[in-house]
C-alpha positions, 0 to 999 in steps of 0.5 A: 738941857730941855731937849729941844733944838733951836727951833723949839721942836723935840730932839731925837730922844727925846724921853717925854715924846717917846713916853707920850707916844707909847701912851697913845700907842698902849691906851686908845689903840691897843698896841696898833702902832699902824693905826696910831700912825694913820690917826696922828697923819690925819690929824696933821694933815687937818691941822695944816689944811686949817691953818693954810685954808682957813678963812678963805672961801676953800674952808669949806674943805676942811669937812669934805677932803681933810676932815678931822680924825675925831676921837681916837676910838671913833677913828679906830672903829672906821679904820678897822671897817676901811680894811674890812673886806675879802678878796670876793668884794674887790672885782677884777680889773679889765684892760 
C-alpha cells in the first residue's frame, strides 16, 4: 500500500505525485502547465544524457546540447522570450 509498483516507480493515482505536480504547476510557473512540461522535459533529458555520457570524452555535451534548465524562474523567463515574436520577424519560406 505505498503506491508504488514492483519497479519502485509511482502507480497512476498516485496522491503525493499529483500533489507535487499541482505544486510545481501553481508555485514557480503560475498555473503554465505548458511551461511546467517543457521544464520537467528538460530537466529529463539533462539527467539522462549526464548519466549515459558522463565521464566519457562527449561530456562536454552536457553545456552545449542537454544543458540544464536551471532554476524554474530562470527557465521561465527564457521560454516565455523563445516564444516571443510576430509574424513580421519570421520571413517567408522560398522554394
Amino acid at each position: 500500500m505505498n503506491d508504488r509498483d514492483c519497479l519502485g516507480r509511482f502507480i497512476h493515482g498516485n496522491m503525493v505525485c499529483r500533489s507535487g505536480w499541482l505544486g510545481l504547476v501553481a508555485g514557480p510557473f503560475g498555473g503554465d502547465v505548458t511551461a511546467a512540461r517543457a521544464y520537467v522535459a528538460q530537466l529529463g533529458r539533462h539527467t539522462y544524457a549526464r548519466q549515459c555520457i558522463g565521464g566519457t570524452r562527449f561530456e562536454y555535451r552536457l553545456q552545449t546540447v542537454w544543458r540544464h534548465p536551471g532554476a524554474p524562474g530562470e527557465f521561465l523567463e527564457g521560454w516565455r522570450q523563445s516564444l516571443n515574436f510576430t509574424l513580421a520577424d519570421v520571413q517567408e519560406v522560398e522554394p
